[in-house]
C-alpha positions in Angstrom: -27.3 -21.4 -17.6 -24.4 -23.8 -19.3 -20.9 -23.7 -18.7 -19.9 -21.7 -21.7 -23.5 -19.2 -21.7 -21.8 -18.5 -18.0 -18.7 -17.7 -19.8 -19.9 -15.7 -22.2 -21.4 -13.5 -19.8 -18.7 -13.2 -17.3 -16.4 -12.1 -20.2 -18.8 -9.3 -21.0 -19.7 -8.4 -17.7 -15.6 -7.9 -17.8 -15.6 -6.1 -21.2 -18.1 -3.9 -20.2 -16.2 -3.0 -16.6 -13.0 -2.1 -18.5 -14.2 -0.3 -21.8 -17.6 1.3 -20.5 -17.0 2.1 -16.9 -13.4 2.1 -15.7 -11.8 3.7 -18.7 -14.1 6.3 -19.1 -14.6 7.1 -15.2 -10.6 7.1 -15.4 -10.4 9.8 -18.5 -12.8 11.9 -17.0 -10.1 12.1 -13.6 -6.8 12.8 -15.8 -6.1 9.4 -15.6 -4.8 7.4 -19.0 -4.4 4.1 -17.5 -4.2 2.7 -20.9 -1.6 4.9 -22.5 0.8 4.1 -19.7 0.3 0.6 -19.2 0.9 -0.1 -23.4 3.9 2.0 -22.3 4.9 -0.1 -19.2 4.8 -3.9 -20.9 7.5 -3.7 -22.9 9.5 -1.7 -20.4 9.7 -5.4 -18.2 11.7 -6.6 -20.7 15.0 -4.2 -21.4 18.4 -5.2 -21.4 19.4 -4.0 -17.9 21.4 -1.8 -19.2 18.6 0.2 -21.3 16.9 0.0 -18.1 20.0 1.4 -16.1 19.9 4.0 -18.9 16.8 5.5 -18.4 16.8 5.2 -14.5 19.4 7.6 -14.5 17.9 9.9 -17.6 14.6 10.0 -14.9 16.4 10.9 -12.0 18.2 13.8 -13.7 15.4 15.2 -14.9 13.8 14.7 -10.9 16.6 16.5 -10.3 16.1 19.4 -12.3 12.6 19.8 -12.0 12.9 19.5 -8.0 15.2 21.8 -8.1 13.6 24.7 -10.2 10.0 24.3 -8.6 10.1 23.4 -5.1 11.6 25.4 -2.1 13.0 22.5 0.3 15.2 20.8 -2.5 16.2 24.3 -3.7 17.1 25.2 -0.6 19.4 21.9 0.0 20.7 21.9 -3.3 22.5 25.5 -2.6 23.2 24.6 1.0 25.1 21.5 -0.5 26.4 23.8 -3.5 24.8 20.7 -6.1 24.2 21.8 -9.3 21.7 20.1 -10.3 22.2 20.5 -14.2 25.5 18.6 -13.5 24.0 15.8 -11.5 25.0 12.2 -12.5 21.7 9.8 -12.0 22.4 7.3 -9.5 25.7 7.6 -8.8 25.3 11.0 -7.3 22.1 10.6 -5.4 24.0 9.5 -2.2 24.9 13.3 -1.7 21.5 14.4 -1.2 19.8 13.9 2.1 17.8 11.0 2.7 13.5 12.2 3.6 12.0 10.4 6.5 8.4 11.0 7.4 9.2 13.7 9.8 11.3 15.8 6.8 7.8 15.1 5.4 6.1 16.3 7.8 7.5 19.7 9.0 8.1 20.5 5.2 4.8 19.5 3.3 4.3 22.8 1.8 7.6 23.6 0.9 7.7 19.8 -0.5 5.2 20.8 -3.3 6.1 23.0 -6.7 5.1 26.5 -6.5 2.3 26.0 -9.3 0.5 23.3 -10.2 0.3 24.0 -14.2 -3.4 23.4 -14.4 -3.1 20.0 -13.5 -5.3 17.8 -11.5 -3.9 17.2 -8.1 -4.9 14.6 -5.9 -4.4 14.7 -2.1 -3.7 11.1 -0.1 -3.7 10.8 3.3 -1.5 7.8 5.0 -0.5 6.6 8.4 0.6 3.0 7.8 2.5 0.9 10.0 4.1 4.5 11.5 0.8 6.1 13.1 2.5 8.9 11.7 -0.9 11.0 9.5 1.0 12.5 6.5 -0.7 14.1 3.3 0.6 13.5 -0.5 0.0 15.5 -3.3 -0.1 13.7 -6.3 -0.7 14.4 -10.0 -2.9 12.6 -12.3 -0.2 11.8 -14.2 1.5 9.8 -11.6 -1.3 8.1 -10.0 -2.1 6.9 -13.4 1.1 5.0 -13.8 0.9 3.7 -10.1 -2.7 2.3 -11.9 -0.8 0.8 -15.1 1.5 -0.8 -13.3 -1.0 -2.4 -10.8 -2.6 -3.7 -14.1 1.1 -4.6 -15.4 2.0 -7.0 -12.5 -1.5 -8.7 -12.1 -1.3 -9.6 -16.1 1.6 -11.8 -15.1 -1.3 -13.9 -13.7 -3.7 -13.5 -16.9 -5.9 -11.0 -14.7 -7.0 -7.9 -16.8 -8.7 -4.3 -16.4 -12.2 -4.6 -15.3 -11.7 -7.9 -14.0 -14.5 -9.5 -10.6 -12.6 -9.4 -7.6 -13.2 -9.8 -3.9 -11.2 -7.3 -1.8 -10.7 -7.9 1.8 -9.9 -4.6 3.0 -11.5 -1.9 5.5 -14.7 -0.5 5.6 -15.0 3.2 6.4 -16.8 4.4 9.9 -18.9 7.3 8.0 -21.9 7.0 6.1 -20.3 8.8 3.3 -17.2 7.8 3.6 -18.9 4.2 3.1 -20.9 5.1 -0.1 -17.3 7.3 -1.9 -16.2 3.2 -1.2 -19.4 1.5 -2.5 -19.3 3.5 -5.6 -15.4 2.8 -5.8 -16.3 -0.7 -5.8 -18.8 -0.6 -8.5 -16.6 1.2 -10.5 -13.8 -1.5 -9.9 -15.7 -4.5 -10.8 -15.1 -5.9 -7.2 -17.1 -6.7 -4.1 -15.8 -5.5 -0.7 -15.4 -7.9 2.6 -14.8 -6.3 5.8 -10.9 -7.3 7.7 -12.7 -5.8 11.3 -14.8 -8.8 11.5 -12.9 -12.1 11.2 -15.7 -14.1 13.5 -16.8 -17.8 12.2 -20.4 -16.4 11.3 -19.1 -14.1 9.0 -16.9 -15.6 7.2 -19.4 -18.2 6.6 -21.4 -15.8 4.9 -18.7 -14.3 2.9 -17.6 -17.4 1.5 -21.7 -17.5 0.2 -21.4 -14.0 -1.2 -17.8 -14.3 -2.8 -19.7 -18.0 -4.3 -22.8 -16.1 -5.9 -20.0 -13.1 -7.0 -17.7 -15.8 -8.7 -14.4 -12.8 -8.6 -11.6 -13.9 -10.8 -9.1 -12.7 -7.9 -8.7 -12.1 -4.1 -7.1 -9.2 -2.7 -6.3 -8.3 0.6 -4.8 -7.7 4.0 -2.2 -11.1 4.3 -3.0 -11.4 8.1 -6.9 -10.8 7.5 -7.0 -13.4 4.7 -5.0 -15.6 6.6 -7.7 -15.7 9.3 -10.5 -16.0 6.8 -9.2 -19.6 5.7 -8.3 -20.1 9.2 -11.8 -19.7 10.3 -13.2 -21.8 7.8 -11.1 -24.5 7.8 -11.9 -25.1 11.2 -15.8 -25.1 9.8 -14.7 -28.0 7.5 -14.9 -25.7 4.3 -12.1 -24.7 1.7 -12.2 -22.3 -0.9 -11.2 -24.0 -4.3 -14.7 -24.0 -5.8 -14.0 -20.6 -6.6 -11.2 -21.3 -9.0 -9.6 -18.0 -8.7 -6.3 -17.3 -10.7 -4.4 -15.4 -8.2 -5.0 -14.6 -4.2 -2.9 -11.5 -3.5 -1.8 -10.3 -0.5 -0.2 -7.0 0.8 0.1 -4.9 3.0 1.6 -6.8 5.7 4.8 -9.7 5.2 3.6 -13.1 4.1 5.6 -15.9 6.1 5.9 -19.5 5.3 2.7 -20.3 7.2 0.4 -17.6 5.6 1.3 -18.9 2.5 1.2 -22.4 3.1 -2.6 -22.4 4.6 -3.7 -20.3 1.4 -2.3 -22.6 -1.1 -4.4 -25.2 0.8 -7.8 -23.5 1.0 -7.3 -21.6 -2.6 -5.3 -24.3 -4.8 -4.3 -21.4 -6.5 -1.2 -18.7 -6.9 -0.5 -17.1 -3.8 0.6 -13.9 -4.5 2.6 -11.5 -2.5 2.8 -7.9 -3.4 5.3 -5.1 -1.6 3.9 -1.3 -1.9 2.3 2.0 -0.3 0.2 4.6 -0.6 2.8 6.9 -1.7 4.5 4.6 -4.5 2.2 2.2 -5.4 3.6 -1.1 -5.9 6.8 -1.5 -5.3 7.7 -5.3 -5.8 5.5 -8.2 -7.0 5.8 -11.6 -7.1 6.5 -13.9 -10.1 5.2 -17.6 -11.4 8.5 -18.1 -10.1 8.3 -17.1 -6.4 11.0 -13.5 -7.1 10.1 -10.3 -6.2 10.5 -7.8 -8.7 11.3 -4.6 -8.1 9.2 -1.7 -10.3 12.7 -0.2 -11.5 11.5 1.4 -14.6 9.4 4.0 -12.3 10.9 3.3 -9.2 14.3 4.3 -7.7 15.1 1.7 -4.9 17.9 1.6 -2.4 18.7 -0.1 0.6 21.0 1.8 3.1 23.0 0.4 6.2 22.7 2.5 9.5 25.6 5.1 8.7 23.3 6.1 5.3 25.8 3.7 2.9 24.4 1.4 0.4 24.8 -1.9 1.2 25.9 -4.8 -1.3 23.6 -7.5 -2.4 22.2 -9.9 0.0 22.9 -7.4 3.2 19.9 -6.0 4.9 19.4 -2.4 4.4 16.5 0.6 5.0 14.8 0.8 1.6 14.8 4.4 0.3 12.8 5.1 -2.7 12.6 7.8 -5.4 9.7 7.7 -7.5 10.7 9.2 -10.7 7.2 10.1 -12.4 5.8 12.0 -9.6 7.1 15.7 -10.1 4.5 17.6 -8.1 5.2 17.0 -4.8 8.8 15.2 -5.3 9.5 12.6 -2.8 13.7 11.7 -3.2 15.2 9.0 -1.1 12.1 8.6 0.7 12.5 6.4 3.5 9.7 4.0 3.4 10.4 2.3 7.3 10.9 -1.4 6.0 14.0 -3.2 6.0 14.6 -5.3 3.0 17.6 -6.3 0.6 18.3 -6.9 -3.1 20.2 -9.5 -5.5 22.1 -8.9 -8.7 20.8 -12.4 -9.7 18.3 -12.8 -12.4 15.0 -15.0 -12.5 14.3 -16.9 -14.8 10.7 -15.9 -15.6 12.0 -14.0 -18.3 11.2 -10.6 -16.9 14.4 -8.3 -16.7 13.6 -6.1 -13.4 15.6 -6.4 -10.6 14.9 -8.6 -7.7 14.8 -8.2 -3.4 12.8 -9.2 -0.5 12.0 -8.1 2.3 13.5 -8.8 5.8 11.1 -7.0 8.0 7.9 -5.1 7.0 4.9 -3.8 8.4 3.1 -5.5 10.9 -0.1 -5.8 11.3 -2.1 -7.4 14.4 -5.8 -8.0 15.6 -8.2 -6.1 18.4 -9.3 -8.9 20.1 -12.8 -8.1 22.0 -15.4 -9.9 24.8 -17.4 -11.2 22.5 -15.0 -13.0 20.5 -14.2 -10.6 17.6 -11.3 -10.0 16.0 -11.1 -6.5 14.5 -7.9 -6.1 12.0 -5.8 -3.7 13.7 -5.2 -1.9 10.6 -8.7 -0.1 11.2 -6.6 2.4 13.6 -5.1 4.0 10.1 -8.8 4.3 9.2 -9.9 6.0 12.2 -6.9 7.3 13.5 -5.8 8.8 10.6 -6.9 12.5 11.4 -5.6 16.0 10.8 -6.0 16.3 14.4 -3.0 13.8 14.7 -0.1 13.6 13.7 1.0 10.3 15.3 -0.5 7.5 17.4 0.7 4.8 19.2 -2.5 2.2 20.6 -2.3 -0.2 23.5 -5.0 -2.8 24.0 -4.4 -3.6 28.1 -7.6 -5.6 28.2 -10.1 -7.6 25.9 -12.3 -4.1 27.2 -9.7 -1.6 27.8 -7.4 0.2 25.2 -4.6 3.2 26.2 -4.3 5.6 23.1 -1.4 7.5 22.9 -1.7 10.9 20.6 0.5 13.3 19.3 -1.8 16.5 19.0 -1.4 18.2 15.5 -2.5 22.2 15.4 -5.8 21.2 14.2 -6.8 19.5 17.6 -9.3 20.8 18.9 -11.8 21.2 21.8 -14.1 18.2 20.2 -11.3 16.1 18.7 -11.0 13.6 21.4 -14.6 13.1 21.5 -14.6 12.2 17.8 -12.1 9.7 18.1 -13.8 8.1 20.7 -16.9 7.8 19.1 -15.2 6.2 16.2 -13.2 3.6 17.7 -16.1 3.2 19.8 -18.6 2.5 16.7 -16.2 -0.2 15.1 -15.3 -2.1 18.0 -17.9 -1.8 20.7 -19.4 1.0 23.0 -18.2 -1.3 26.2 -14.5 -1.1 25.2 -13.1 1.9 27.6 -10.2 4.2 26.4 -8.1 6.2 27.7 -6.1 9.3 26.1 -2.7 10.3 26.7 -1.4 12.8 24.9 2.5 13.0 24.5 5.3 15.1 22.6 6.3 12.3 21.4 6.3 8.3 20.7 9.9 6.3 21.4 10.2 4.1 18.6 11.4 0.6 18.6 14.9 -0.4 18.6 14.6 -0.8 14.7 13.5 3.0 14.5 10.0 2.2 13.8 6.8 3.2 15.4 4.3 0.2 15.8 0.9 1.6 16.1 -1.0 -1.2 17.5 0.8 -3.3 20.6 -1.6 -6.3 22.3 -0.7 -6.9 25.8 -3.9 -9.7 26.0 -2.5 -13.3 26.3 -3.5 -15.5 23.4 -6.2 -17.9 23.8 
């Protein structure tokens, strides 16, 4: 096949992805990826002021909505005497309390209008960095624009819908929890490549498979891709026959080094994106190296200790509102990260607002006997039960672990044994565990919970 006969088909194979099978699968959910993201381009370019403007039109009408529909902000508002039909936008959302994952917590029913309007409603399930399990109900509506602005960012790099990818991510324990995934995949255009298993062998044979794939972008876990190229630099190999336009990592900070060793094995963008489960992206990284905050959905604040918003360049908690999501209304919403912001402008040309982040989630690997590295962030996979609500895991040994467990009223008799099975299935049936089970789980001096500590000496 020639060069351009390969082209050809790659752009069709792409065509087809976005038009025939992602679209559609999307409509059929609720979702109109489309009709927000033709929505969402221009919105990257207002004035600041327009987008000042309608930040604050959004979070009044938050306001109201939360107000009239759900019972914890109703019940906060009167306790506070707010009325919310007199509430000022920004200016006046440092009355209101800020939500931490425990508010979340003891309050998820209450969190959640009294009817859903016919709407489709989509329950995720997080434990992040916190070990903390906590369920979000989200509709269509919302997860849709967390979707168009996904696409939104990744066109700064000339990436489009229904794009080939190669996504380093986790792969589910279950059988049919691994074909929901496989399917998911399909769908998405993309080939999946396990973060558990990080061993020379196989990323040998991934760099084969991601060869014969030919993806267009890379996606994944920073720390995971990080020891990809590791691994196969030390095998002699790089990665820039693959020509991709963007590697992008996220969930986890990217420091100098990360990025540096990319650069080298991609010789392409290195990309570092800033989000959750519960907002989507939050920041994204321009040709220009600035993170850009998703303002035009997005509330953002960043908070000293006392609860005061600090001024530009300080370190602060960041605190988000997201003001499309109405069904289950999630205001001032601390996220756990520390980051700050600038009032200076880039000059990519985009107009939303610019920070970075000071300290984020952390992410770490199981180390085992045989010389595999399993990503830690398989404990949010596994972990992540409704028989827990928080989790705290110590590996003591290359062959022992201590799991520490907050019991939720859904443990049961046979929820231990579960768990064990599962961790034991990913990482090896040798590995011995032990359960404690605790009230509760002292934080770290910065008030987060780490859910994975390594007490094995490096090599």
């Amino acid at each position: 096949m020639g060069v351009h006969e390969g082209e050809f088909v790659e752009h069709m194979n792409q065509l087809i992805a976005k038009y025939f099978v992602y679209y559609p699968i999307q409509f059929v959910r609720g979702y109109q990826v489309g009709k927000y993201l033709h929505q969402a381009i221009p919105m990257q370019y207002k004035s600041t002021k327009d987008l000042l403007l309608i930040r604050d039109r959004k979070i009044n009408a938050l306001i109201n909505h939360a107000y009239e529909h759900t019972t914890y902000y109703h019940e906060i508002f009167n306790k506070r005497s707010i009325n919310p039909r007199e509430f000022n936008g920004f200016t006046d959302l440092e009355i209101l309390p800020v939500l931490s994952k425990h508010d979340i917590l003891s309050n998820e029913k209450d969190l959640v209008e009294h009817t859903s309007n016919n709407q489709k409603l989509y329950t995720r399930k997080t434990a992040g960095s916190t070990g903390m399990t906590l369920h979000f109900q989200k509709e269509a509506a919302a997860l849709a624009m967390n979707d168009a602005i996904m696409w939104r960012c990744y066109k700064w790099y000339g990436i489009d819908v229904g794009d080939r990818h190669a996504m380093f991510w986790g792969v589910p324990v279950t059988k049919a929890a691994r074909f929901r995934e496989s399917v998911k995949d399909t769908v998405l255009n993309r080939i999946r490549i396990s973060a558990f298993d990080i061993s020379a062998e196989s990323c040998l044979r991934q760099q084969e498979r991601m060869e014969r794939f030919r993806p267009v972008y890379f996606y994944g876990y920073t720390s995971a891709i990080y020891a990809f190229c590791r691994a196969l630099k030390e095998k002699g190999r790089d990665l820039k026959k693959l020509d991709l336009k963007a590697v992008i990592c996220t969930a986890e900070k990217m420091y100098d080094y990360h990025r540096e060793l990319l650069e080298e094995m991609f010789d392409c963008p290195v990309v570092d994106e800033y989000g959750s489960t519960e907002n989507g992206i939050i920041a994204f990284q321009c040709r220009h190296g600035n993170m850009h905050m998703m303002a035009d959905h997005l509330c953002i604040e960043f908070l000293d200790e006392q609860g005061r918003r600090v001024r530009p360049g300080e370190p602060g908690h960041i605190v988000i509102t997201d003001l499309v999501s109405y069904h289950m209304p999630l205001i001032r919403y601390d996220i756990g990260d520390i980051g700050r912001y600038t009032d200076k402008a880039c000059t990519c040309g985009l107009s939303l607002p610019l920070m970075d982040i000071v300290e984020g989630r952390k992410e770490d690997f199981i180390r085992l006997k045989d010389g595999r590295m399993i990503h830690a962030a398989y404990l949010c996979y596994t972990l992540k039960d409704d028989s827990v609500h928080e989790f705290k895991m110590y590996q003591k040994a290359l062959d022992r672990l201590l799991v520490q467990i907050v019991k939720s009223p859904s443990f049961g008799p046979r929820s231990e044994a579960l768990l064990r099975k599962k961790l034991k299935t990913a990482l090896s049936a040798e590995v011995d565990m032990d359960f404690v089970y605790v009230d509760t789980i002292p934080r770290d001096p910065s008030g987060k919970l780490r859910y994975f500590v390594s007490e094995v000496p490096l090599p």
